[in-house]
N, C-alpha and C positions, 0 to 999 in steps of 0.2 A: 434540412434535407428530409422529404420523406420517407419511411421504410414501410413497405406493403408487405407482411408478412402472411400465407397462406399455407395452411396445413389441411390434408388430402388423405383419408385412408382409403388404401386400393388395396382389394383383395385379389394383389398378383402379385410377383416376386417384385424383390428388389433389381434383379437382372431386368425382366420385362421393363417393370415402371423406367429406370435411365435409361436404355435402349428407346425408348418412347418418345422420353422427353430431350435426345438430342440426334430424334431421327427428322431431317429437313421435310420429308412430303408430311409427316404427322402434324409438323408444326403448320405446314400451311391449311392441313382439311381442321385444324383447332381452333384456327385463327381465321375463318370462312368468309365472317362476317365482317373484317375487315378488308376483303381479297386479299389477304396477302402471299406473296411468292418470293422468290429465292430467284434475285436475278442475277447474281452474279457471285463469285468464291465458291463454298461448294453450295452446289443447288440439289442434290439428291445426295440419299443414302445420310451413314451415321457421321455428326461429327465427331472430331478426336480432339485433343488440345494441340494449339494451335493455329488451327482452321477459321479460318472468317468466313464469311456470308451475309451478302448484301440483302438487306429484303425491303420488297416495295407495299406498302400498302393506303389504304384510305383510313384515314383517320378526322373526324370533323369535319365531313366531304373534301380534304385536300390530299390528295394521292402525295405519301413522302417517302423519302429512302431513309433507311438506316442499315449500317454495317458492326456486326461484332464480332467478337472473337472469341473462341475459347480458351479463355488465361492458367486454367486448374482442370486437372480430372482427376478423380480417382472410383474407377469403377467396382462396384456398382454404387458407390456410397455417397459421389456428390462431384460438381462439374460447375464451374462458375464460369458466364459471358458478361462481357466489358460492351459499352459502345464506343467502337471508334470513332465511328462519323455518321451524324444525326442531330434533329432537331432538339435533343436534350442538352445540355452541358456536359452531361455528364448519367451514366447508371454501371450498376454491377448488379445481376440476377445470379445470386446464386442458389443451385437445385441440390437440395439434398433428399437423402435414401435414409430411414430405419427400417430396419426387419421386426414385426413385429409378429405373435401366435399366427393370425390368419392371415396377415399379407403385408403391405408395405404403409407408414405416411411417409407422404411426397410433403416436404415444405420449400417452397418457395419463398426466398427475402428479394422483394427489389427495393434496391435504393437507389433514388434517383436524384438530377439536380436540375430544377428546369433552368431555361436559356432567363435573360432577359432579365435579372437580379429581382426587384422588390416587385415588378410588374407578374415575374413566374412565379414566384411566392404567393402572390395575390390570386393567380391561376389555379395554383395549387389545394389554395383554400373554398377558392369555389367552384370549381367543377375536373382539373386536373387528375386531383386524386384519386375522386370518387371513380373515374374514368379507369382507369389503372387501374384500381383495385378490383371494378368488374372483370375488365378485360382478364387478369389474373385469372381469377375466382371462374370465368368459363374455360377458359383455355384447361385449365384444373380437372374440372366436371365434365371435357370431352376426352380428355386423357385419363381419366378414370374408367369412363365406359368402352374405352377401345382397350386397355390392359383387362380389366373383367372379362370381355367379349371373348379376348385372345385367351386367357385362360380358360374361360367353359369351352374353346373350339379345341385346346390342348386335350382337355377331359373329355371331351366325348367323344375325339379321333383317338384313345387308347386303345391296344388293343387287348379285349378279352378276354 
């Protein structure tokens, strides 16, 4: 089973950063590149635990759905999603929060299980991963720059 581990310093709170990373239009303008949207459970605003949310997107030029759910939260410090139903077998992403001197790391673990037993394993080895791990690793790098962003717009509407 692979584990995609991603560590993320964002200089903005811990509040911002999980406010970010479990707000549905974030995820979609993060995720651009793969069109993806939020067609059905909640499609806007923050998820909470418990909430699912079906999302569609393009992956490998095949448009596919997956749906998951938020199994754990604990705000602001970390919030884990399941797939319920999807082309995976099986993943768990979970997002955690430190507070650190100047601002937060965000790390992200997915582990995942691909479909299709020693065929996904073999998937896995030669271009699955690798996949996944970018996909992470931008999604990561766009949520960085909209938490900065949101914080220099915080500092420089104070007032006087």
């Amino acid at each position: 089973m692979p584990v995609i581990v991603q560590r993320t310093f964002i200089n903005a709170s811990m509040e911002v950063c999980f406010d970010l990373a479990r707000n549905v239009e974030v995820h979609t303008q993060t995720t651009s590149k793969t069109h993806e949207k939020a067609v059905a459970g909640v499609t806007e605003g923050l998820m909470e635990e418990g909430d699912e949310v079906t999302w569609e997107a393009t992956h490998f030029g095949i448009r596919q759905r997956l749906t998951a759910r938020i199994t754990e939260m604990d705000r602001p410090h970390r919030f884990v999603d399941v797939m319920v139903k999807g082309a995976f077998q099986s993943f768990t992403h979970t997002h955690e929060f430190f507070k650190k001197a100047e601002g937060t790391v965000m790390v992200d673990t997915f582990a995942y299980r691909s479909p299709l037993g020693p065929l996904g394993m073999l998937a896995d080895r030669l271009f699955l991963e690798k996949y996944m791990r970018s996909f992470i690793e931008l999604r990561a790098a766009e949520m960085k720059k909209m938490a900065e962003k949101e914080k220099d717009s915080e500092v420089n509407s104070e007032p006087k």
